[in-house]
DRENTIRO-737850 format. One line per 10 residues: number of its first residue (from 1); their letters; for each residue z, y, x of C-alpha. Coordinates in steps of 0.02 Angstrom, whole numbers, plus 50000, padded with zeros to 5 digits. Layout:
BEGIN
NUM = A = Z Y X; ...
# end
This chain:
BEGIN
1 = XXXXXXXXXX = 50651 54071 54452; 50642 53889 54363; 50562 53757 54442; 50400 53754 54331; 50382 53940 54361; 50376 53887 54547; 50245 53752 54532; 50145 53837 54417; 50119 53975 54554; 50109 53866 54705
11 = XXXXXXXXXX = 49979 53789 54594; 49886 53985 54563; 49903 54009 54732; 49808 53844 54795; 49687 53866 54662; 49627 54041 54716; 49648 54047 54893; 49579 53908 55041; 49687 53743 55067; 49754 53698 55215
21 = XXXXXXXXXX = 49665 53762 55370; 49606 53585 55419; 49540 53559 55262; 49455 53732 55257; 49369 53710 55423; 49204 53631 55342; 49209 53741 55214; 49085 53890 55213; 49118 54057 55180; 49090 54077 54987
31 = XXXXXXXXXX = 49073 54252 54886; 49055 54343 54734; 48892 54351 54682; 48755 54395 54592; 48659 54250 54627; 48612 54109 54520; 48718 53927 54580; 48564 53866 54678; 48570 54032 54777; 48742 54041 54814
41 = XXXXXXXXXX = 48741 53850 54873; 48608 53882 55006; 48671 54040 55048; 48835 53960 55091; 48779 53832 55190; 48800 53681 55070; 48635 53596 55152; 48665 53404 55091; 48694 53468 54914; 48556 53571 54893
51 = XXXXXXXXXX = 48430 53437 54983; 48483 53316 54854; 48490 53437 54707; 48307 53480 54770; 48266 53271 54793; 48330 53248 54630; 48247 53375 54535; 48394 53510 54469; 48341 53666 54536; 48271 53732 54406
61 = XXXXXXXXXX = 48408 53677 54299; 48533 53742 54400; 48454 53899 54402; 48420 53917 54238; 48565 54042 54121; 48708 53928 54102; 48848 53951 54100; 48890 53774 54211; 49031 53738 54286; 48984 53634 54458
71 = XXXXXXXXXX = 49111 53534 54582; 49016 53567 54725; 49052 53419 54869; 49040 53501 55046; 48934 53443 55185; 49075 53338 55230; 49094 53255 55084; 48920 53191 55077; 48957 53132 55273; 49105 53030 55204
81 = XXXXXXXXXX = 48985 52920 55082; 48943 52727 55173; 48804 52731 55295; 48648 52727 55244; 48711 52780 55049; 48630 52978 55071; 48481 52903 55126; 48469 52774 54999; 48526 52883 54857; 48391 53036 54928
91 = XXXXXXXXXX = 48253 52908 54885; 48289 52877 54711; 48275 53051 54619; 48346 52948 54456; 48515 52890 54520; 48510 53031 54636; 48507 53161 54481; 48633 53052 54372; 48777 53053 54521; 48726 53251 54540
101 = XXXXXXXXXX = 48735 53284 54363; 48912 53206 54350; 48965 53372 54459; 48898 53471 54322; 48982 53550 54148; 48916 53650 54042; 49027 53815 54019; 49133 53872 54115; 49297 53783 54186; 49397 53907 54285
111 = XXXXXXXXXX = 49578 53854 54397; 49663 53948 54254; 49596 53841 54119; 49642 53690 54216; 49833 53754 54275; 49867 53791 54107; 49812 53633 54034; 49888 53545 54172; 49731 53401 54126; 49569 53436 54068
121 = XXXXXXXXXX = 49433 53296 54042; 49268 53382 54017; 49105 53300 53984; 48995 53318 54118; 48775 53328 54106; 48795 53155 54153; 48866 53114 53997; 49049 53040 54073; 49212 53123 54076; 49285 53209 54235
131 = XXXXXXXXXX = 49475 53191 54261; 49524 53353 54321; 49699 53395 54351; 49843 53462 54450; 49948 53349 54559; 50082 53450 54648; 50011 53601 54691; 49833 53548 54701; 49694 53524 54563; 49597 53350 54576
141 = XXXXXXXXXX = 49434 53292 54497; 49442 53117 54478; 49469 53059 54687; 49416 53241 54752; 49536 53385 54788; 49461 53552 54748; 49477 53658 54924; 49391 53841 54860; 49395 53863 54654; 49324 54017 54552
151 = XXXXXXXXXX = 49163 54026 54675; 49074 54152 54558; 48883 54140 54522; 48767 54236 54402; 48766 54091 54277; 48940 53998 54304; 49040 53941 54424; 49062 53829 54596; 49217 53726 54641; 49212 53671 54811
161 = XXXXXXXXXX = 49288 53475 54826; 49329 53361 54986; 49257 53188 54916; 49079 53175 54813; 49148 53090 54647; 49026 52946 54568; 49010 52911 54380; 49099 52770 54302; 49019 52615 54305; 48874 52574 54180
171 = X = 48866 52756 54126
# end
């Protein structure tokens, strides 16, 4: 077996199953489902996201038909941010929705699409570009590592990342 043929399923493999076990203890339990991304967020225990998606606005958004495409920061992630930066960002529903909206295509971006691109740069609801690719045998968005991928929902699909990624500056 060559050595891309190697990476390329070391890369499948990362993509569709949990990281490493240290990184997967945060991570909640994520299924298939028939539920719209909203649903499946609360459902699964991703309480900081959903409070600010609700603080900023998106629900309905987010719950509307889709297809989107969402890199979904864990509780974790949002715990990592400077003190005082949640709270901050909680009590303006305008910056609040632009950083939110920067984990957000429209369509559908699936680990496939991405590990046989090797680099995709989608435009995000924000209006920047994410830089999604895969280093070694892990996919990264910009300075986040996706943990879970291909999180199904009724109108797209949630990628679970380690790190909540900010838009460029002055965008």
């Amino acid at each position: 077996m060559t050595s891309m043929k190697v990476a390329f399923l070391a890369a499948a493999t990362m993509l569709t199953t949990s990281a490493a076990g240290a990184q997967m203890a945060n991570v909640p339990e994520l299924k298939v489902s028939e539920q719209n991304i909203v649903q499946v967020a609360t459902s699964a225990g991703f309480n900081t996201l959903v409070a600010a998606v609700k603080a900023a606005g998106l629900v309905d958004a987010l719950s509307g038909t889709g297809p989107f495409t969402v890199f979904a920061p864990t509780d974790a992630a949002f715990a990592k941010l400077p003190a005082g930066t949640l709270d901050a960002l909680l009590k303006d529903p305008q910056q609040l929705a632009a950083i939110l909206k920067y984990h957000v295509v429209a369509g559908k971006v699936m680990a496939a699409d991405v590990i046989a691109a090797k680099e995709v740069k989608p435009t995000t609801l924000q209006g920047a570009a994410l830089d999604i690719k895969v280093m070694g045998s892990m996919v990264h968005v910009n300075n986040a590592m996706v943990i879970k991928a291909d999180v199904a929902a009724s109108n797209g699909v949630i990628h679970v990342i380690d790190t909540v990624v900010l838009p460029p500056a002055g965008k």
